[in-house]
OpenMM code with the backbone's topology and positions (N, CA, C; nanometers):
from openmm import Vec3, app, unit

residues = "UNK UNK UNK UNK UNK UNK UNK UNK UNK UNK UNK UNK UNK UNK UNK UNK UNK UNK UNK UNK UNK UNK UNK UNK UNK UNK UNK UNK UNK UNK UNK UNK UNK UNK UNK UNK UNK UNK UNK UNK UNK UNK UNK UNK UNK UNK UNK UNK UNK UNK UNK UNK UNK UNK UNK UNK UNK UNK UNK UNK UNK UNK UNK UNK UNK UNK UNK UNK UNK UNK UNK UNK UNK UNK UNK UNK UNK UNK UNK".split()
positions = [
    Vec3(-5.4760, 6.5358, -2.7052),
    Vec3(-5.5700, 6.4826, -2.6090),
    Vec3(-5.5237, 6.5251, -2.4691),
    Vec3(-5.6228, 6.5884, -2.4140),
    Vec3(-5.5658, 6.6017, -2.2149),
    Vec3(-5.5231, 6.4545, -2.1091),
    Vec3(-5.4386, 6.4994, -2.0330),
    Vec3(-5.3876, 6.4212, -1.9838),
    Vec3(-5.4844, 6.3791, -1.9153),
    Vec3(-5.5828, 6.4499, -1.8074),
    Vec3(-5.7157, 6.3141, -1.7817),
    Vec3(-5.8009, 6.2520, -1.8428),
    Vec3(-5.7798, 6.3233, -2.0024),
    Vec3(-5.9087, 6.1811, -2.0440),
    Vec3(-5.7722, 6.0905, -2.0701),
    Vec3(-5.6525, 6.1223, -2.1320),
    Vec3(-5.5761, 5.9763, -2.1894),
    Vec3(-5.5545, 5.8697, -2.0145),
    Vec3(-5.5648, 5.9539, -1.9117),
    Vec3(-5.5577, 5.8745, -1.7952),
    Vec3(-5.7338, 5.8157, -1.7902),
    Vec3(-5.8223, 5.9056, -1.7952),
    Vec3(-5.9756, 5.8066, -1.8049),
    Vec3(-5.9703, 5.6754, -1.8466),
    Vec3(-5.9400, 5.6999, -1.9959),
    Vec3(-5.9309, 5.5643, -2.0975),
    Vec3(-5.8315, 5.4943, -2.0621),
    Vec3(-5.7356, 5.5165, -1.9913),
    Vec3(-5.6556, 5.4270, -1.9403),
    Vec3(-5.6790, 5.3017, -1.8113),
    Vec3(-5.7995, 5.3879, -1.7029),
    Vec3(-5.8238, 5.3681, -1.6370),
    Vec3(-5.9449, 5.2495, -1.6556),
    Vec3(-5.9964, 5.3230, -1.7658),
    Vec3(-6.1572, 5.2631, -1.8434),
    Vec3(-6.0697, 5.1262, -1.8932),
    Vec3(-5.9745, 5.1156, -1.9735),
    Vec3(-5.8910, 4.9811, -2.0331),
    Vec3(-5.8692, 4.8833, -1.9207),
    Vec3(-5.8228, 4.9425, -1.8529),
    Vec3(-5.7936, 4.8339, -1.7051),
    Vec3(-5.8688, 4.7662, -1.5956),
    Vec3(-5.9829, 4.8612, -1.6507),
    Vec3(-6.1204, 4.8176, -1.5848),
    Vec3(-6.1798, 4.6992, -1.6471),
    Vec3(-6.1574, 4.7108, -1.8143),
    Vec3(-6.2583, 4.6135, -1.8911),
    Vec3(-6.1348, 4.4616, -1.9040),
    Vec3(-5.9944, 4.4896, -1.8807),
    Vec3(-5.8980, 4.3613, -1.8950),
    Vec3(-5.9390, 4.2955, -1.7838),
    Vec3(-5.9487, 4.3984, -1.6471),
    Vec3(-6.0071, 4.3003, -1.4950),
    Vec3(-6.0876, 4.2183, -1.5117),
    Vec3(-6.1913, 4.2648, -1.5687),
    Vec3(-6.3536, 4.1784, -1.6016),
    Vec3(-6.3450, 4.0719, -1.6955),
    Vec3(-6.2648, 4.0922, -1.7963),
    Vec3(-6.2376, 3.9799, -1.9345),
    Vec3(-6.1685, 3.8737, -1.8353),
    Vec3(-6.0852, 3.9319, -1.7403),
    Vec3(-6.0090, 3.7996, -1.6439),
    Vec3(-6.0687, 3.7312, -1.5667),
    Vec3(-6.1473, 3.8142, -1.5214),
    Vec3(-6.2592, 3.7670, -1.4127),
    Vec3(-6.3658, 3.6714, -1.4355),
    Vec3(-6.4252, 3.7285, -1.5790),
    Vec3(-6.5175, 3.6284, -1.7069),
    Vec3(-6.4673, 3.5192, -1.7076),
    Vec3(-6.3224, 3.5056, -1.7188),
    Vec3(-6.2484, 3.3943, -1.8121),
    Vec3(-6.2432, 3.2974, -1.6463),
    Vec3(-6.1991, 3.3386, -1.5448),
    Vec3(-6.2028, 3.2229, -1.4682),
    Vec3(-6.3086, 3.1807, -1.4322),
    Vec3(-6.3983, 3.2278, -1.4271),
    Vec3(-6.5833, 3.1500, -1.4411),
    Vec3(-6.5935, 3.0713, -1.5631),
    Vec3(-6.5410, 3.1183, -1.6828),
    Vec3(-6.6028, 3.0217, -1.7931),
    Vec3(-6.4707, 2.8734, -1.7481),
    Vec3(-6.3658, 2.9248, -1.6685),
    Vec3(-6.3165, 2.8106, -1.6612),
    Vec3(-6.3656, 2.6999, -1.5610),
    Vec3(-6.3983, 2.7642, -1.4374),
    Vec3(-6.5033, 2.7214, -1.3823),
    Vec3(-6.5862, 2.5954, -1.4522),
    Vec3(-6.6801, 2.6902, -1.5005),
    Vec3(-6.8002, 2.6582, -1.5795),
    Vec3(-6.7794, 2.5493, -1.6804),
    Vec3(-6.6382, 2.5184, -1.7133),
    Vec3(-6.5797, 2.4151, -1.7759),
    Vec3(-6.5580, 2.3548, -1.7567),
    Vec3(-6.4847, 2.3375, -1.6289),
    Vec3(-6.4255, 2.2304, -1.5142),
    Vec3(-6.5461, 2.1319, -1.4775),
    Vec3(-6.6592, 2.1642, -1.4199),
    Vec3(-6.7370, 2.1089, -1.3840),
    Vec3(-6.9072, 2.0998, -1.5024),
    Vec3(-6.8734, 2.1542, -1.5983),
    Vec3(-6.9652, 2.1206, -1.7014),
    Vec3(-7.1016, 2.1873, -1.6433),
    Vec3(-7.1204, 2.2916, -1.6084),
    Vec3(-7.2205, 2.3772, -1.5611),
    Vec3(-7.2639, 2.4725, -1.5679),
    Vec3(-7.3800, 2.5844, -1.5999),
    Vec3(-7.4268, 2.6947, -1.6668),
    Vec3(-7.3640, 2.7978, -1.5600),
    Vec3(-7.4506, 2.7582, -1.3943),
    Vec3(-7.4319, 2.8546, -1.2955),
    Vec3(-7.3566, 2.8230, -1.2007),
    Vec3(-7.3275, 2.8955, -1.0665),
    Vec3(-7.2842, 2.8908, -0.9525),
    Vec3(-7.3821, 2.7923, -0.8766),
    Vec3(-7.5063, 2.8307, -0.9013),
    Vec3(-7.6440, 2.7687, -0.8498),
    Vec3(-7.6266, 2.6037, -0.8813),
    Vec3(-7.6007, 2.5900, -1.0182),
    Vec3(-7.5884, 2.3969, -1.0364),
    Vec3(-7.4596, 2.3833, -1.0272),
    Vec3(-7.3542, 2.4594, -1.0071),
    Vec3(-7.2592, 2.4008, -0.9283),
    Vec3(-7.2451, 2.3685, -0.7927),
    Vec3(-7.3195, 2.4191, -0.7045),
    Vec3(-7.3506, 2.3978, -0.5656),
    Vec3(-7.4607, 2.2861, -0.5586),
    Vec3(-7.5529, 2.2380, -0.6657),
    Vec3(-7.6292, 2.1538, -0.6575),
    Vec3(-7.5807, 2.0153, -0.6986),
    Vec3(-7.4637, 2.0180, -0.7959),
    Vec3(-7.3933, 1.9236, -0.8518),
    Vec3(-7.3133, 1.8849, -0.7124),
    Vec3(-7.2475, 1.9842, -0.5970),
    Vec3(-7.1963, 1.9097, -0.4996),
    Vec3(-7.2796, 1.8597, -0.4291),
    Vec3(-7.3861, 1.9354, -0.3637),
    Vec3(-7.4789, 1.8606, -0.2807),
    Vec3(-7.5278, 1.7467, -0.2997),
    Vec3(-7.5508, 1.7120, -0.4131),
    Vec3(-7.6280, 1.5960, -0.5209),
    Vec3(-7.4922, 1.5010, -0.5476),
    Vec3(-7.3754, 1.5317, -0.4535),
    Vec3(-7.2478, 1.4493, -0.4910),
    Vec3(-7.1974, 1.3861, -0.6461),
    Vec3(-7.2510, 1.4579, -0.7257),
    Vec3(-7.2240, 1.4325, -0.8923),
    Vec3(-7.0824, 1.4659, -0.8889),
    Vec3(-7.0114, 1.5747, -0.7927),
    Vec3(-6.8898, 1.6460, -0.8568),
    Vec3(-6.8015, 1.6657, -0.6861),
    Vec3(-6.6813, 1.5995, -0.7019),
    Vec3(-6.6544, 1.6253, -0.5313),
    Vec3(-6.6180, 1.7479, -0.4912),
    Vec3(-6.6689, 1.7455, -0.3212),
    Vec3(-6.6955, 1.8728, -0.2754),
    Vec3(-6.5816, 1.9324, -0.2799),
    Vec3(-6.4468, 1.8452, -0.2658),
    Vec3(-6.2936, 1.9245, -0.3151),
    Vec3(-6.2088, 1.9202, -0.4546),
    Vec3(-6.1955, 2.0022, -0.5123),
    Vec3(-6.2138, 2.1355, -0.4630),
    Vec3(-6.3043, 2.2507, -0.4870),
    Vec3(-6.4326, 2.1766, -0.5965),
    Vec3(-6.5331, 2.1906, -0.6111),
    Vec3(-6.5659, 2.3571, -0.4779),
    Vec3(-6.6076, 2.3046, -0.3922),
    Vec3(-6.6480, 2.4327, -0.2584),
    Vec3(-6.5665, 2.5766, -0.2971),
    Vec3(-6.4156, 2.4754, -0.3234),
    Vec3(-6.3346, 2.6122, -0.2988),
    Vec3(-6.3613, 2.7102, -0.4412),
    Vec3(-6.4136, 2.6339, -0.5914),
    Vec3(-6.4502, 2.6934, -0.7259),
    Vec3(-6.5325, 2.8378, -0.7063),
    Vec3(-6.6699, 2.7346, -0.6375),
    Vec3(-6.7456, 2.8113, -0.6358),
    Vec3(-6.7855, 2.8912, -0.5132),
    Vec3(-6.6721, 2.9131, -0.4007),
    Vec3(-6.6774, 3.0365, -0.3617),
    Vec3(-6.5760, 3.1468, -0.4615),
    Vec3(-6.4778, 3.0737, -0.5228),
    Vec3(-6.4316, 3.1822, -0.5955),
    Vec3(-6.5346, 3.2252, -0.6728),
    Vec3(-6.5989, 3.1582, -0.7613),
    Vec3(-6.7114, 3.2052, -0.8891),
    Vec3(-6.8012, 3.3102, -0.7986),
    Vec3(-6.8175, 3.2831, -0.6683),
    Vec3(-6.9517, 3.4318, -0.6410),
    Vec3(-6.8317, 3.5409, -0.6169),
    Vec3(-6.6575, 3.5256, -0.5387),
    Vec3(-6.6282, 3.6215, -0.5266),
    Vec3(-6.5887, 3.7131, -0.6491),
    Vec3(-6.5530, 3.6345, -0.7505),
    Vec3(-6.5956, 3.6701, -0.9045),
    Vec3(-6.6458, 3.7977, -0.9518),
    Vec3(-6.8038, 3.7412, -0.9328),
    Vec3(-6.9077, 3.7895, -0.9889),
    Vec3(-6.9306, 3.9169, -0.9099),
    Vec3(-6.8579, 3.9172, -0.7568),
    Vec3(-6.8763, 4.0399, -0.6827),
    Vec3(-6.7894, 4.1248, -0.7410),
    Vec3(-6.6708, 4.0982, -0.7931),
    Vec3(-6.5953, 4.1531, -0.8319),
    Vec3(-6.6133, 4.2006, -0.9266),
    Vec3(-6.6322, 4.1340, -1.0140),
    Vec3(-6.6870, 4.1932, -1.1552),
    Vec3(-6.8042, 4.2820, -1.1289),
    Vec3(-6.9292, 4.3087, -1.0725),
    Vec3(-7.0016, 4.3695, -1.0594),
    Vec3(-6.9045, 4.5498, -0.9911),
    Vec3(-6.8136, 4.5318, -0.9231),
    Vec3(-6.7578, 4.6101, -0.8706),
    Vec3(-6.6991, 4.6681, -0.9504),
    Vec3(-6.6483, 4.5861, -1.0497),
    Vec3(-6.5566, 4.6977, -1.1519),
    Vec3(-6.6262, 4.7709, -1.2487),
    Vec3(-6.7316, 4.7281, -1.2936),
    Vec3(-6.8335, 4.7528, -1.3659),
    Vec3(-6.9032, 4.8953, -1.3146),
    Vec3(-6.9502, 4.9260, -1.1894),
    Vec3(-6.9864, 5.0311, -1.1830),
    Vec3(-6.9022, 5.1383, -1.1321),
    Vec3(-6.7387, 5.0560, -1.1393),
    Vec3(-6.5972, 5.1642, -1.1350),
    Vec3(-6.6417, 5.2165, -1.2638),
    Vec3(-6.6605, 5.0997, -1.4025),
    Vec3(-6.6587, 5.1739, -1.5175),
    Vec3(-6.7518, 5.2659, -1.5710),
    Vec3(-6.8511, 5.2530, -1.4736),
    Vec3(-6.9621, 5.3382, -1.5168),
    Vec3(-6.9209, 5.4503, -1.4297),
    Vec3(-6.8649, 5.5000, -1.3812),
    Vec3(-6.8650, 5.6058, -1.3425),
    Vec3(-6.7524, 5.7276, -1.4081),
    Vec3(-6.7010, 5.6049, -1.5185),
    Vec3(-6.5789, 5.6924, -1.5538),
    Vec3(-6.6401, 5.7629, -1.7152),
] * unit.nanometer
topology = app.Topology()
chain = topology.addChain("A")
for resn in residues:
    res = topology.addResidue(resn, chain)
    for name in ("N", "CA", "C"):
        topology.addAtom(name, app.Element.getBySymbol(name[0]), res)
């Protein structure tokens, strides 16, 4: 095998472990506060069901997340 595809697929592997990590702290998220989205987690604080700390700080991680993950994703599509 050439050394840039075994570096591609290497690159391609490290791309898809980022995202499985990235997944996994949203579903933890999504656990923590018993909620589908980012959307009813921000409604669950507003609606004071769930307190805003540290609640706020979740779900700015969960969108920086999802930016992230979207980011690696079309790293992987390009490889």
């Amino acid at each position: 095998m050439p050394e840039t595809e075994i570096v591609r697929k290497g690159l391609l592997a490290l791309l898809q472990e980022e995202i499985r990590l990235a997944e996994s702290e949203i579903a933890n998220i999504r656990e923590r506060y018993d909620v589908f989205s980012k959307e009813a987690l921000y409604q669950a604080i507003e609606d004071g069901k769930v307190a805003p700390h540290p609640a706020w700080e979740d779900y700015i991680v969960w969108k920086n997340k999802e930016a992230h993950i979207a980011g690696l994703r079309q790293a992987a599509e390009r490889q």
